[in-house]
C-alpha positions as CSV (number, residue, x, y, z in Angstrom):
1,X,-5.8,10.7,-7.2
2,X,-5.6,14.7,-6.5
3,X,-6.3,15.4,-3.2
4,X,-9.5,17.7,-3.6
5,X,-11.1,13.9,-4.5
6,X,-10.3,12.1,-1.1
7,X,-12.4,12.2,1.6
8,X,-9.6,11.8,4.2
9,X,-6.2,13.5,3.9
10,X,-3.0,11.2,3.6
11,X,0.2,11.5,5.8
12,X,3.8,11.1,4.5
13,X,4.7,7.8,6.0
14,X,8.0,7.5,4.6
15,X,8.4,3.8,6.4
16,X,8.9,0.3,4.9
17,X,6.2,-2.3,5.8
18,X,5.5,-5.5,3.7
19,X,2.4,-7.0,1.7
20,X,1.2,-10.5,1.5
21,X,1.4,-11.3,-2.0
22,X,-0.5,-14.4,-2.2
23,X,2.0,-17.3,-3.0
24,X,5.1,-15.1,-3.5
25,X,5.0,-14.5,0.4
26,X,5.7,-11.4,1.8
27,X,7.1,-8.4,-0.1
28,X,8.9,-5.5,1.1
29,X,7.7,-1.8,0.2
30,X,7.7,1.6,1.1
31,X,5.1,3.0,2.3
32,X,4.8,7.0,0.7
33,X,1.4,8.1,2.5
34,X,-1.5,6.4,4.6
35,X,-5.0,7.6,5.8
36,X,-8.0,5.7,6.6
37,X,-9.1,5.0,3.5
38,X,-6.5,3.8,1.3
39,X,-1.6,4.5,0.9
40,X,0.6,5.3,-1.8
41,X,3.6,2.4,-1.6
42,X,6.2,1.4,-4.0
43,X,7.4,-1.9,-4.4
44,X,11.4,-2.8,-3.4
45,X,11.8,-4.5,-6.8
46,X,10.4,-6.2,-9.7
47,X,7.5,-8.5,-8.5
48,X,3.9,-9.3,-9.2
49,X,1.6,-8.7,-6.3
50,X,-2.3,-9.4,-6.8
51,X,-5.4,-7.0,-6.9
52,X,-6.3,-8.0,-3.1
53,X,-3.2,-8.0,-0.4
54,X,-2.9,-7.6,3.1
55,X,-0.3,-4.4,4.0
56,X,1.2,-4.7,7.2
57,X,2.1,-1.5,9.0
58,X,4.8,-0.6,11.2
59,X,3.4,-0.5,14.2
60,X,0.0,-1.8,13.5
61,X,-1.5,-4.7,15.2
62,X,-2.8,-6.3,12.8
63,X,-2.3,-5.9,8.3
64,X,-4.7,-3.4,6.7
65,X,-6.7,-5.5,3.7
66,X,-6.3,-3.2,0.7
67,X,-7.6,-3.2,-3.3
68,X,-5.0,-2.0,-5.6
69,X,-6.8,1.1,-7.8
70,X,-4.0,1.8,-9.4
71,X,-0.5,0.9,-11.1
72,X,2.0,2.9,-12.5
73,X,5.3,1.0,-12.6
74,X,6.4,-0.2,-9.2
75,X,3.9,2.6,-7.5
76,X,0.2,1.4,-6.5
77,X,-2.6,3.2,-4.6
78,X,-4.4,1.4,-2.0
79,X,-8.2,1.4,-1.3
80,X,-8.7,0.1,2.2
């Protein structure tokens, strides 16, 4: 998504944090940029996460529930 389209600007993050991927457990990613509303990650490897996860944050109390918008190989975009 181009930035003139989001209503809150994204930071780099640059950081690892994990996603609960339903049954597969916890899987490692990189975070590329955060704001309120939604993050860029990439996934560490090959793996199948679902349309709903919880991403937990470095740093964070507690995991940000997020939608997956988008897919484009092991990249997604977050919807918080």
């Amino acid at each position: 998504m181009s930035d003139s389209r989001r209503t809150t600007p994204r930071s780099d993050a640059f950081q690892f944090g994990t996603v609960q991927a339903g049954s597969e457990g916890a899987v490692e990613v990189m975070i590329w940029d955060i704001s309120a509303e939604g993050a860029m990650i990439e996934l560490s490897g090959p793996g199948i996460v679902p349309d709903r996860l919880d991403l937990n944050v470095p740093g964070e109390s507690r995991p940000r529930t997020a939608t997956v918008v988008w897919r484009t190989g092991r990249r997604l975009g977050l919807a918080f």
